[in-house]
DSSP file (Angstrom, degrees, kcal/mol; ACC not computed):
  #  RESIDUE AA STRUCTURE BP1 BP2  ACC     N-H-->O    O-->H-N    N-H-->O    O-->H-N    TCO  KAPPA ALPHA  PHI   PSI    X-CA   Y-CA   Z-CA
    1    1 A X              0   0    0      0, 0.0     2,-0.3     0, 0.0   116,-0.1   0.000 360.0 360.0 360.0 121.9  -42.0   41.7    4.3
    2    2 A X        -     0   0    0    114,-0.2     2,-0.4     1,-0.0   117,-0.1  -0.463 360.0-145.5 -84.9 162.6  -40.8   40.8    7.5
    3    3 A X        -     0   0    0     -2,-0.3     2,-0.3   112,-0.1   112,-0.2  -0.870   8.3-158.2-120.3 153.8  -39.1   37.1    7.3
    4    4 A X  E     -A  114   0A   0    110,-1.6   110,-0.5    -2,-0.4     2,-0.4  -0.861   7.6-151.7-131.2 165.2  -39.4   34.8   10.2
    5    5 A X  E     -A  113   0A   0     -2,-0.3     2,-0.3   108,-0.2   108,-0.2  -0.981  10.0-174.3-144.0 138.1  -36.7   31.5   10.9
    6    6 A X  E     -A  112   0A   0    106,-1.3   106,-3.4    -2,-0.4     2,-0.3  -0.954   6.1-156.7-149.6 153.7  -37.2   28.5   12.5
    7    7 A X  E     +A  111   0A   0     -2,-0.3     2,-0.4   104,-0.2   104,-0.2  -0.529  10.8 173.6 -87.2 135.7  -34.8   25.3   13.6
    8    8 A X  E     -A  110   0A   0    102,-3.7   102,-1.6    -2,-0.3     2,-0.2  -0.976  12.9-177.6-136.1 168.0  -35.4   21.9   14.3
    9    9 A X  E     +A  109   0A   0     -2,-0.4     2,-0.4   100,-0.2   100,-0.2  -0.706   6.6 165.9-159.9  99.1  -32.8   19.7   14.8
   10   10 A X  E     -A  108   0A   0     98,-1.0    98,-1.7    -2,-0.2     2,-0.5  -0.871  26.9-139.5-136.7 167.9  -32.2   15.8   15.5
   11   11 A X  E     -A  107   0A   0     -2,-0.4     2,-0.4    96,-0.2    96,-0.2  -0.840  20.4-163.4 -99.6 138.6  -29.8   12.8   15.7
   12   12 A X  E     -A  106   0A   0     94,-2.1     2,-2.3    -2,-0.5    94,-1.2  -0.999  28.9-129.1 -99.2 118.0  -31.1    9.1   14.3
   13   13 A X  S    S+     0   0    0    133,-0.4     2,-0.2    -2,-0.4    92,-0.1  -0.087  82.7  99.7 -37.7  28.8  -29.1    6.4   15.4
   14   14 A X  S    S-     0   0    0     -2,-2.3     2,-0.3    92,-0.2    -2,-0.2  -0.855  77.1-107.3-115.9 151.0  -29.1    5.6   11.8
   15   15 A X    >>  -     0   0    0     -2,-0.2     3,-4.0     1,-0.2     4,-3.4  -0.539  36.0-109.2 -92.5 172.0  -26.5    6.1    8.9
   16   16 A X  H 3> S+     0   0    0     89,-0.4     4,-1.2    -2,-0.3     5,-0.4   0.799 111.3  70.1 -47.1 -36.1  -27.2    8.7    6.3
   17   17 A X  H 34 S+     0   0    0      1,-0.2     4,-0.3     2,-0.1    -1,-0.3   0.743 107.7  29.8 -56.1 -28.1  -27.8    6.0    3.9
   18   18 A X  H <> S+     0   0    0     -3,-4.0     4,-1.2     2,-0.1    -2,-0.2   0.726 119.1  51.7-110.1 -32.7  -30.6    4.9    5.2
   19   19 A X  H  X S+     0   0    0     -4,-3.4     4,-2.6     2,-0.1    -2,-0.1   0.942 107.1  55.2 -55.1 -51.9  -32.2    8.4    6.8
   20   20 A X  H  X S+     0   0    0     -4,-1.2     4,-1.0    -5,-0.3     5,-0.3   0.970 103.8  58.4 -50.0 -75.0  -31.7   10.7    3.1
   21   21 A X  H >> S+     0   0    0     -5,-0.4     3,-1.0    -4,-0.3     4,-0.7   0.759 108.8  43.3 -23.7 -67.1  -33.8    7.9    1.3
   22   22 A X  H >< S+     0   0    0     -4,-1.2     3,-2.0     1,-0.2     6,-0.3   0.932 110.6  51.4 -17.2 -83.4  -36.7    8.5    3.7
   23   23 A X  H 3< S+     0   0    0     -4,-2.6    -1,-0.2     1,-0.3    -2,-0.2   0.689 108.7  54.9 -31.4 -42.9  -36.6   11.9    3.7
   24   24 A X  H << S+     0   0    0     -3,-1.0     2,-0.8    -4,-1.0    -1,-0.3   0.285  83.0  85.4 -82.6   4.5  -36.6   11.9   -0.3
   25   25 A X  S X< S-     0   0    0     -3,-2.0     3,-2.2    -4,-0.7    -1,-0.1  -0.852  70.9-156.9-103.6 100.5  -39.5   10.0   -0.8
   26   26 A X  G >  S+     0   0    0     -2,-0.8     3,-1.4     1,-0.2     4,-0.4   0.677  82.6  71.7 -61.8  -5.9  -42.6   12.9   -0.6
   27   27 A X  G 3  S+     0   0    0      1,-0.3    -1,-0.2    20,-0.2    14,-0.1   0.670  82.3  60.2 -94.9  18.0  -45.1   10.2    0.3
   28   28 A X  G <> S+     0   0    0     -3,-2.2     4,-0.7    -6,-0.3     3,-0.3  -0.013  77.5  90.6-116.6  42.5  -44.0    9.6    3.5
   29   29 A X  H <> S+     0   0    0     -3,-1.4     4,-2.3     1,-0.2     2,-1.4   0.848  92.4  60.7 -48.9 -55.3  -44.9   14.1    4.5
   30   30 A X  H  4 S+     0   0    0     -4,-0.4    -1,-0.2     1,-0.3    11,-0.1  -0.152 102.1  43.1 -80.7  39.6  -48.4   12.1    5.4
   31   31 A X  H  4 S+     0   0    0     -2,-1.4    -1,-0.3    -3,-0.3    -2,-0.2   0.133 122.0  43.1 -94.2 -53.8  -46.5    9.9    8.1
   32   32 A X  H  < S+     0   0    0     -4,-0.7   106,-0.8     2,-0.1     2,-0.3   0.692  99.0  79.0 -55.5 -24.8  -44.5   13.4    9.4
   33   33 A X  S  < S-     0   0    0     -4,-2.3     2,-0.4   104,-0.1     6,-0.1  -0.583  91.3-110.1-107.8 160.0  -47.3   15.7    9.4
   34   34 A X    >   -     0   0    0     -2,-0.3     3,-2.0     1,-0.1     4,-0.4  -0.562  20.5-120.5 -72.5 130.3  -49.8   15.6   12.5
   35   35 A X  G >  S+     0   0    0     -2,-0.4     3,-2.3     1,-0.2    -1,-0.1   0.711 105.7  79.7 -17.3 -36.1  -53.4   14.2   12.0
   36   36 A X  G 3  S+     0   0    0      1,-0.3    26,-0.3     2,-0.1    -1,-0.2   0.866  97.5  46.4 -66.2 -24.9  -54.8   17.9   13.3
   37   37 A X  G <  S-     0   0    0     -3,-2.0    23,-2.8    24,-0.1    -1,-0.3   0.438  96.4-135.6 -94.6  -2.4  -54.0   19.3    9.5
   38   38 A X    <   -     0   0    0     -3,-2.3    22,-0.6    -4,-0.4     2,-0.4   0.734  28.7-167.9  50.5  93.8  -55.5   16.5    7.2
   39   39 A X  E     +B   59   0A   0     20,-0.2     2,-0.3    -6,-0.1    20,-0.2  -0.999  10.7 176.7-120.9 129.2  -52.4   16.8    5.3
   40   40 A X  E     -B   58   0A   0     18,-1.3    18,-1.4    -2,-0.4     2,-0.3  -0.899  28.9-130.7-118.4 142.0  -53.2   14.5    1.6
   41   41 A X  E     -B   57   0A   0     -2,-0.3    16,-0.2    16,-0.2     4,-0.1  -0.645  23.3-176.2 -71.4 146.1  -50.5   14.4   -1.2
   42   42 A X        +     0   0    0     14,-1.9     2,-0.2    -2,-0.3    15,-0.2   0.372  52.7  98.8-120.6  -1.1  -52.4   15.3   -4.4
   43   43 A X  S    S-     0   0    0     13,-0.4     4,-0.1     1,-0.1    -2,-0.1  -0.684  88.8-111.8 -80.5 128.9  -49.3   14.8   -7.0
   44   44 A X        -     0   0    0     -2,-0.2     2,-0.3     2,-0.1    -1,-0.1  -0.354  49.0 -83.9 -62.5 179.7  -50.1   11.4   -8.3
   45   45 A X  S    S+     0   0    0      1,-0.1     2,-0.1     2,-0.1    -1,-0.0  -0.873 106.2  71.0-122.5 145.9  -47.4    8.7   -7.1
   46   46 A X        -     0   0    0     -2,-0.3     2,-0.5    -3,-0.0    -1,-0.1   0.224  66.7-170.3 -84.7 142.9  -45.0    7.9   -8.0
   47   47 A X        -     0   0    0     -4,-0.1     2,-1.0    -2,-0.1   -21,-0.2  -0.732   9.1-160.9 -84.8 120.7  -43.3   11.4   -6.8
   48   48 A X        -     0   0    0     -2,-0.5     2,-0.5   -23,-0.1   -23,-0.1  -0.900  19.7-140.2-101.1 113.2  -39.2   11.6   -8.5
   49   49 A X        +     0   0    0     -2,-1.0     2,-0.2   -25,-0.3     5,-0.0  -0.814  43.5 136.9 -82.2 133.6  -37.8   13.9   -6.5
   50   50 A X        -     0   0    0     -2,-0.5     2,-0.6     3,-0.1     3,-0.4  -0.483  66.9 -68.6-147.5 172.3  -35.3   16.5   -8.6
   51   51 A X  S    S+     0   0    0      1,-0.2    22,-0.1    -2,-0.2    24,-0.1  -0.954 127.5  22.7 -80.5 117.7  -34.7   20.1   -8.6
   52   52 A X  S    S+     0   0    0     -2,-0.6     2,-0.8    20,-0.3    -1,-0.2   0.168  79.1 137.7 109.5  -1.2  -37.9   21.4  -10.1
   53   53 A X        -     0   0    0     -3,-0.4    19,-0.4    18,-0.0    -1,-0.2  -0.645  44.3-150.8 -88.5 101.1  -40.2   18.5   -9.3
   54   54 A X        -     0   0    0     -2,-0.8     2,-0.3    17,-0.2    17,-0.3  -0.397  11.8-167.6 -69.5 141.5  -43.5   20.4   -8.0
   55   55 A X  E     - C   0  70A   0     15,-2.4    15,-1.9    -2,-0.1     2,-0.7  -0.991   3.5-153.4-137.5 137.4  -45.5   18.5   -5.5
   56   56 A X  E     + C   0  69A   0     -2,-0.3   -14,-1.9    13,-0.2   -13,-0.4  -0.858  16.6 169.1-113.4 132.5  -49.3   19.4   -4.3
   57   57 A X  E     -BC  41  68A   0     11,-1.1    11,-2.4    -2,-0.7     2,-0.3  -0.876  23.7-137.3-130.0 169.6  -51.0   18.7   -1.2
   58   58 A X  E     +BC  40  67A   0    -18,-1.4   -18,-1.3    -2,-0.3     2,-0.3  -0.995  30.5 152.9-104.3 131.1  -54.0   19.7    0.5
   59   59 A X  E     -BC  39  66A   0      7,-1.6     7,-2.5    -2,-0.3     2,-0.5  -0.910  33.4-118.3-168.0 156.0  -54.5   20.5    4.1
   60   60 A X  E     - C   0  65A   0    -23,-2.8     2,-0.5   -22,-0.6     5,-0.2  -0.896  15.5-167.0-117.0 141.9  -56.4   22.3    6.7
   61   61 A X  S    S-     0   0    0      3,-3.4   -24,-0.1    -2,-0.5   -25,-0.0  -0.657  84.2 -15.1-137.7  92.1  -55.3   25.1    9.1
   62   62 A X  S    S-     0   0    0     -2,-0.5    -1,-0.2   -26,-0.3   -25,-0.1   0.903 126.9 -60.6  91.8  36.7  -57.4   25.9   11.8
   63   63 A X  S    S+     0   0    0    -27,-0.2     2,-0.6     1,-0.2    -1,-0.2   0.491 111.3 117.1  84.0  48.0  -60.2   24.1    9.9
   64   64 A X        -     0   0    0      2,-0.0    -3,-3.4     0, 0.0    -1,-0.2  -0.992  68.3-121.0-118.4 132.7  -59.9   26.3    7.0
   65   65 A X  E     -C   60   0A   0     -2,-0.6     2,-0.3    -5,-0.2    -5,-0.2  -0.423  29.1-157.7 -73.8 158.2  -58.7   23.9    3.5
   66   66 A X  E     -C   59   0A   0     -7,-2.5    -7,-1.6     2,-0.0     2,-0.4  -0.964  19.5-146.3-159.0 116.7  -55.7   24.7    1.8
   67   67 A X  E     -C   58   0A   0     -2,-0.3    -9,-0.3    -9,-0.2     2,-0.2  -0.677  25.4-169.8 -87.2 130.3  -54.2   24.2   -1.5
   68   68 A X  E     +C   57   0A   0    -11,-2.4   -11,-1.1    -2,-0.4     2,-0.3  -0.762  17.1 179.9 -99.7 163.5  -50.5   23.9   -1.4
   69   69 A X  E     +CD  56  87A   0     18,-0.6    18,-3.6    -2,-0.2    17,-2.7  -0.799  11.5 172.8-165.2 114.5  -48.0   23.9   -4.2
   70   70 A X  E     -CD  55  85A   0    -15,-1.9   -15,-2.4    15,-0.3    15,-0.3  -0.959  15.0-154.7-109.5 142.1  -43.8   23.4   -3.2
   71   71 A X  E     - D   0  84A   0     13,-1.5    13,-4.9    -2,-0.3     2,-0.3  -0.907  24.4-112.5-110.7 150.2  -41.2   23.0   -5.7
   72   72 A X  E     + D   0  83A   0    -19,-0.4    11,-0.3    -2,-0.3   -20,-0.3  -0.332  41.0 167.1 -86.7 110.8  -38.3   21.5   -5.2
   73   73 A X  E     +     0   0A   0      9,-2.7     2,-0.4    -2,-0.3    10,-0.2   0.756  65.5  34.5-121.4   5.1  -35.5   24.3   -5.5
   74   74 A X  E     + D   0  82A   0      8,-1.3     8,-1.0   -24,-0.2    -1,-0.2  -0.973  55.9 173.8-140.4 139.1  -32.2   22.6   -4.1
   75   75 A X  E     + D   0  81A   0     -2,-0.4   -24,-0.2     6,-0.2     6,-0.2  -0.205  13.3 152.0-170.0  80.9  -31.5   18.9   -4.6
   76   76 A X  E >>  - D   0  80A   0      4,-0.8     3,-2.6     2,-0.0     4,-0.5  -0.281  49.5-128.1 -91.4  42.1  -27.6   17.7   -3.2
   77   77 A X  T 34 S+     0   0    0      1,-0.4     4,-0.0     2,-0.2    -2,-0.0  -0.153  75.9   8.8 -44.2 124.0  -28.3   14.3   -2.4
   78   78 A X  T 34 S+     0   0    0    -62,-0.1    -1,-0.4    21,-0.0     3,-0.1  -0.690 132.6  46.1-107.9  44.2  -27.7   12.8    0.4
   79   79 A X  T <4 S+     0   0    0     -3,-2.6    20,-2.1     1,-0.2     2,-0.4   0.881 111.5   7.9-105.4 -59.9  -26.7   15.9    2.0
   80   80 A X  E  <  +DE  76  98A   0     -4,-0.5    -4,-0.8    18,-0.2     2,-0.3  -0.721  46.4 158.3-126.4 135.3  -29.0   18.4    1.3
   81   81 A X  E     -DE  75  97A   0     16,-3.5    16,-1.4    -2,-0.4    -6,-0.2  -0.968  11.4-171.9-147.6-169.3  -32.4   19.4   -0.2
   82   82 A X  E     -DE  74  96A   0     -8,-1.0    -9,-2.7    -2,-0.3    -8,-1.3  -0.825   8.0-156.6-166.4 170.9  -34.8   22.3    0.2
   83   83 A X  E     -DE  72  95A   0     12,-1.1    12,-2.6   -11,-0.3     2,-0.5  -0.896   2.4-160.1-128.5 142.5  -38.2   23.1   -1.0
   84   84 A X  E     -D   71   0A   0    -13,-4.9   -13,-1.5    -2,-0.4    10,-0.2  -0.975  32.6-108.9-125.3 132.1  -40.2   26.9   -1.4
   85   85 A X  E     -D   70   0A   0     -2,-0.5   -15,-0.3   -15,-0.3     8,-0.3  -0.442  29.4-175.8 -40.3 122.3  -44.2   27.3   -1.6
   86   86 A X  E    S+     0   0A   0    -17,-2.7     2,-0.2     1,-0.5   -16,-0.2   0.598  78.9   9.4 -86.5 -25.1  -45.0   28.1   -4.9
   87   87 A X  E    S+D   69   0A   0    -18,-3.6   -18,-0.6    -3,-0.1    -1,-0.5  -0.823 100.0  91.5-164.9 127.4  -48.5   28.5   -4.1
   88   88 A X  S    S-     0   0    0    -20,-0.3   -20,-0.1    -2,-0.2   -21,-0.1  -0.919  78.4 -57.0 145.8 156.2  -49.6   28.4   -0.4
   89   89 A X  S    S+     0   0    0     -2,-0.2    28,-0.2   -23,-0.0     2,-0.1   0.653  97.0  78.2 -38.5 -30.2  -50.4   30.2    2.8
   90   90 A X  S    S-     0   0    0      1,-0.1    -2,-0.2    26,-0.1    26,-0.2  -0.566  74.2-133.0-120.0 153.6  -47.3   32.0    3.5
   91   91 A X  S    S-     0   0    0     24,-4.4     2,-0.3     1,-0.4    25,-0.2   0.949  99.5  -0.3 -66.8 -56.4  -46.0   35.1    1.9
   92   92 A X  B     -G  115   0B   0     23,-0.7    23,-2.4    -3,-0.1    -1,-0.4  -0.893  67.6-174.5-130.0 179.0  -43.0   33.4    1.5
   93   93 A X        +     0   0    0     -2,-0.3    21,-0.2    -8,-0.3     2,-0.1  -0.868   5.8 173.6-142.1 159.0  -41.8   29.9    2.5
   94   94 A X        -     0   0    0     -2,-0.2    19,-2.1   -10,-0.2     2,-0.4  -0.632  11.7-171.7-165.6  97.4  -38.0   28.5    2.1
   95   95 A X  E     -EF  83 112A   0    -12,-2.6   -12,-1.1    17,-0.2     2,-0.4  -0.790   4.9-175.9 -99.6 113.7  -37.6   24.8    3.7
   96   96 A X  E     -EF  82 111A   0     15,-2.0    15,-2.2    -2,-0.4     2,-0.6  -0.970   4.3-169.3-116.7 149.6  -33.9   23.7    3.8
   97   97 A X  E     +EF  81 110A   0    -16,-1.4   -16,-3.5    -2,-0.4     2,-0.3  -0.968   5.7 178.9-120.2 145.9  -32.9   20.0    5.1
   98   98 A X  E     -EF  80 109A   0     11,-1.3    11,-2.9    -2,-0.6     2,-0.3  -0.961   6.8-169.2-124.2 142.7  -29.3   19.0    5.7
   99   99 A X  E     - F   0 108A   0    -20,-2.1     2,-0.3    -2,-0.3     9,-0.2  -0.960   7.4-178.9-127.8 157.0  -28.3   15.5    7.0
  100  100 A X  E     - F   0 107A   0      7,-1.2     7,-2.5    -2,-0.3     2,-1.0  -0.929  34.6-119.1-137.0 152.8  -24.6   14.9    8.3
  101  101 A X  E     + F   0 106A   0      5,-0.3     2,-0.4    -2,-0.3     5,-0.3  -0.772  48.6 166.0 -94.9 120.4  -23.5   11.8    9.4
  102  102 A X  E >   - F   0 105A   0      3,-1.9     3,-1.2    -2,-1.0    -2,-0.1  -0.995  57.6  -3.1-134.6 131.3  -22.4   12.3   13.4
  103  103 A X  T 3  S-     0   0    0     -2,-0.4    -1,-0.2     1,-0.2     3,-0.1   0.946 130.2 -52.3  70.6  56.0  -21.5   10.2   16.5
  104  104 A X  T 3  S+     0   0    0     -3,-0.1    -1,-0.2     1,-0.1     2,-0.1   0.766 131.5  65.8  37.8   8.3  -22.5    6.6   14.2
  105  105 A X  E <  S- F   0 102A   0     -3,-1.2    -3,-1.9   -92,-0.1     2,-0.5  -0.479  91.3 -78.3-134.9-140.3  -25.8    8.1   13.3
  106  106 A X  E     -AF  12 101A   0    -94,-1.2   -94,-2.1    -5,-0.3     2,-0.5  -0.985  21.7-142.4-150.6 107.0  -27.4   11.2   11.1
  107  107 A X  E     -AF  11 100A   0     -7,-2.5    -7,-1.2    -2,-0.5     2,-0.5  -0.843  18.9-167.9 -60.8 102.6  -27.6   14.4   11.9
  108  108 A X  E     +AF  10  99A   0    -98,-1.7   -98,-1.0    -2,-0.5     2,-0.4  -0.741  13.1 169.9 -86.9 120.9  -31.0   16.0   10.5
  109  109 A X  E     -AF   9  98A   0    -11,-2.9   -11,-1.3    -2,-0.5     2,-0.3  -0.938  11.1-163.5-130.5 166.4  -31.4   19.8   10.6
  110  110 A X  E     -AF   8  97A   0   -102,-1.6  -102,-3.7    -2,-0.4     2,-0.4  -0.978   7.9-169.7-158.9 155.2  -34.1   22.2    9.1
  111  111 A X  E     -AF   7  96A   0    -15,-2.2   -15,-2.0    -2,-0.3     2,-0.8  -0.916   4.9-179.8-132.1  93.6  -34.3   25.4    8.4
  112  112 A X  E     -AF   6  95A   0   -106,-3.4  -106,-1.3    -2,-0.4     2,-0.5  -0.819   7.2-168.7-126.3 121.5  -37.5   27.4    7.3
  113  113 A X  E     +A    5   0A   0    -19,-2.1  -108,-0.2    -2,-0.8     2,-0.2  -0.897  25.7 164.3 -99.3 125.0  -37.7   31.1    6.6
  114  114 A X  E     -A    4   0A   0     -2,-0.5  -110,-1.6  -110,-0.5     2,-0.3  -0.550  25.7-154.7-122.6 178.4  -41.1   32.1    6.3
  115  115 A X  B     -G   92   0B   0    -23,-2.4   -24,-4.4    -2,-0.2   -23,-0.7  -0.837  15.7-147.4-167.5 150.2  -43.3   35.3    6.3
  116  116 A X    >   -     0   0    0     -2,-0.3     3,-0.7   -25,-0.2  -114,-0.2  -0.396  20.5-109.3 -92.6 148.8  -46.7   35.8    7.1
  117  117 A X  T 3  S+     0   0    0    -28,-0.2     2,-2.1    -2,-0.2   -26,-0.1  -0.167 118.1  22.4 -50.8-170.0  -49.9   37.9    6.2
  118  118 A X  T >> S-     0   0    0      4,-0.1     4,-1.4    -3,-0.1     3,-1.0   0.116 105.0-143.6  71.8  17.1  -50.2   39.9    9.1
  119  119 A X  T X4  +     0   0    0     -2,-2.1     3,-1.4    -3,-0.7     2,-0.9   0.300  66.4   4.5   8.2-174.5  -46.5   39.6   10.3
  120  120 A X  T 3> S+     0   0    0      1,-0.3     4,-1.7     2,-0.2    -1,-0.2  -0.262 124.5  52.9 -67.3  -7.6  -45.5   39.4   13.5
  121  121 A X  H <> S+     0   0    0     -3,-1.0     4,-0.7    -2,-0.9    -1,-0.3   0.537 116.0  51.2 -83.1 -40.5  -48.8   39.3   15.7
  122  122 A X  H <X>S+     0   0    0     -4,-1.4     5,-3.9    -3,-1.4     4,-1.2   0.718 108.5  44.1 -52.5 -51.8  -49.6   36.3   13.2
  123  123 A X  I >4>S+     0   0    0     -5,-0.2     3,-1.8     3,-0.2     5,-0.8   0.980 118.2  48.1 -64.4 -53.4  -46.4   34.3   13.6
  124  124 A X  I 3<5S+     0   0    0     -4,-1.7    -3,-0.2     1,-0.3    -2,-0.1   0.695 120.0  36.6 -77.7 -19.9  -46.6   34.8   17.5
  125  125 A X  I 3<5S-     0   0    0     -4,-0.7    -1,-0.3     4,-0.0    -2,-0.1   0.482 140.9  -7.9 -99.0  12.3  -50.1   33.9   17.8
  126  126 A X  I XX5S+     0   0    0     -3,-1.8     4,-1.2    -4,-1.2     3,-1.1   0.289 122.4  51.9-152.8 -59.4  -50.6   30.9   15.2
  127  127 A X  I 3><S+     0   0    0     -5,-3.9     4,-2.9     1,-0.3     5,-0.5   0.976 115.1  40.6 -69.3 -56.3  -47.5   30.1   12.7
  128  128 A X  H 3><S+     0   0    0     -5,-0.8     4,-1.0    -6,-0.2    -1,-0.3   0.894 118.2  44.4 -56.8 -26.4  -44.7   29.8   15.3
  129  129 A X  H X> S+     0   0    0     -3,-1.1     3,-1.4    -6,-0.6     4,-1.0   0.823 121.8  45.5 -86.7 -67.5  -47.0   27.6   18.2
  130  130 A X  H 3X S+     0   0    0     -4,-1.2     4,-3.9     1,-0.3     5,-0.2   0.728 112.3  46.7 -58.4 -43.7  -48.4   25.3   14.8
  131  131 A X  H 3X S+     0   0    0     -4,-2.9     4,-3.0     1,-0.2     5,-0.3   0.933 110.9  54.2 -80.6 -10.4  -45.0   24.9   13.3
  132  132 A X  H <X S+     0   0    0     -3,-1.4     4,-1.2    -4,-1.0    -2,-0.2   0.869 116.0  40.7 -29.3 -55.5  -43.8   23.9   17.1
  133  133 A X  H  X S+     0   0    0     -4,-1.0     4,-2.0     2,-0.2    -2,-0.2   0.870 115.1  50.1 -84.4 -31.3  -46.5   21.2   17.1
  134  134 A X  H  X S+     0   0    0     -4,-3.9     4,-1.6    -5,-0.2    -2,-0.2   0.874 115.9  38.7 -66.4 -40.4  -45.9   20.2   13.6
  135  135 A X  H  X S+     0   0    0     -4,-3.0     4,-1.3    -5,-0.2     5,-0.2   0.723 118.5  51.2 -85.0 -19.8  -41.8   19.7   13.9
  136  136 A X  H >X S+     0   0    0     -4,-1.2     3,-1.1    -5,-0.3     4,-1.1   0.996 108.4  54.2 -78.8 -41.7  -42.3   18.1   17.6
  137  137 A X  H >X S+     0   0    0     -4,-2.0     3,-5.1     1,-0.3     4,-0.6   0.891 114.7  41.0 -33.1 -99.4  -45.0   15.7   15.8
  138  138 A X  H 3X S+     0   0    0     -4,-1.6     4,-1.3  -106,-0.8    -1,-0.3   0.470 105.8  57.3 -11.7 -36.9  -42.4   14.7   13.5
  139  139 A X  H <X S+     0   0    0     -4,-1.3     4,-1.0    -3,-1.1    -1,-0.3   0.653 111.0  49.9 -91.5 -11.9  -39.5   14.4   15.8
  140  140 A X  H << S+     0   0    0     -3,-5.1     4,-0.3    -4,-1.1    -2,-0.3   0.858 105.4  52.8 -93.7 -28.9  -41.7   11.8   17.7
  141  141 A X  H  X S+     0   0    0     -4,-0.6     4,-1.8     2,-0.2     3,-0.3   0.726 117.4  43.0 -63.1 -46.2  -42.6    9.8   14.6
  142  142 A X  H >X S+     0   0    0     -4,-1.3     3,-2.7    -5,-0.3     4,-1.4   0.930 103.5  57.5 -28.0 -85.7  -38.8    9.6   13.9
  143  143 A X  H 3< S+     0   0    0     -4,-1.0    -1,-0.2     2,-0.3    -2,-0.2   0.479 113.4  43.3  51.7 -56.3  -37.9    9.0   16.8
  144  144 A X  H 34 S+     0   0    0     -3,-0.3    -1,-0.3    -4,-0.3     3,-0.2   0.808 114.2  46.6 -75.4 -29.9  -40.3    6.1   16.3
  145  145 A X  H << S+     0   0    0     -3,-2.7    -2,-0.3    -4,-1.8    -3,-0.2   0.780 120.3  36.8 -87.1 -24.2  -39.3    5.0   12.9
  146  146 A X     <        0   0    0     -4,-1.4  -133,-0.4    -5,-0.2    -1,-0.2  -0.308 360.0 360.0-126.8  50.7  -35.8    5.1   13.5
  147  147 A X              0   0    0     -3,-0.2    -4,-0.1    -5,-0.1    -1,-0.1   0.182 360.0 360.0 -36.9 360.0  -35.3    3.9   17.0
C-alpha cells in the first residue's frame, strides 16, 4: 500500500483558547468543507468529542455518494487531535491536527496520510488536486471566521 502525506498549515490571529474549541466541535466540518462535496453530518447532535467517539457523514466525490465513518483516535486537548476513516473511500486515512499558540495567535497544522485504490495515478489525478481545493476552501473560511 503505498501511503501518500499532505500539509496544510495556518496562523489565526486568535488564542488557542478560542481556535481548539472550534475545531472540537464536529458540526462545524459542514462550514470547513466546500459546497462541491454535499458534505452532511449524519451522527445525531449533539457530537462529544473523546478518543473513540465515531462520527458519520455523507458526501459526494465526483458526484458519486459516499458513506463515511472516522473515529476519533487521538484526543490531547487543546493541543492536539486526530481522526482515521473507519469506513470510507481511502485505503487508509490518518488526519492529525496540532494547534500551538505563536506570534499572539494559533498556530493550526494538519497532517493527513492517506492511500488510495489505484495508488499513485489516482492521488495525482483526483485525491491530491480535491484535497488542495478542500484545505484552500477551509483556509478561506478561517480566514473569514477568525479575522
Amino acid at each position: 500500500m503505498q501511503l501518500f502525506t499532505f500539509h496544510s498549515e495556518l496562523w489565526l490571529p486568535h488564542p488557542l483558547s478560542k481556535v481548539f474549541p472550534f475545531f472540537a466541535a464536529a458540526e462545524h466540518l459542514e462550514q470547513l468543507t466546500p459546497p462541491f462535496l454535499n458534505f452532511r453530518i449524519l451522527t445525531p447532535r449533539p457530537i462529544v468529542i473523546s478518543r473513540g467517539t465515531r462520527i458519520q457523514y455523507q458526501l459526494k466525490l465526483h458526484g458519486i455518494p459516499i458513506r463515511w465513518e472516522s473515529e476519533i483516535t487521538g484526543w490531547n486537548p487543546p493541543d492536539s487531535f486526530s481522526d482515521d476513516q473507519f469506513r470510507g473511500p481511502y485505503r487508509h486515512w490518518h488526519h492529525e491536527h496540532t494547534f500551538e499558540e505563536r506570534d499572539g495567535g494559533t498556530l493550526v497544522r494538519d497532517k493527513v496520510e492517506y492511500a488510495v485504490p489505484g495508488g499513485g495515478l489516482v492521488n495525482r489525478l483526483f485525491v491530491a488536486p480535491d484535497l488542495r481545493r478542500i484545505f484552500h476552501h477551509r483556509t478561506a473560511t478561517l480566514k473569514k471566521l477568525f479575522p
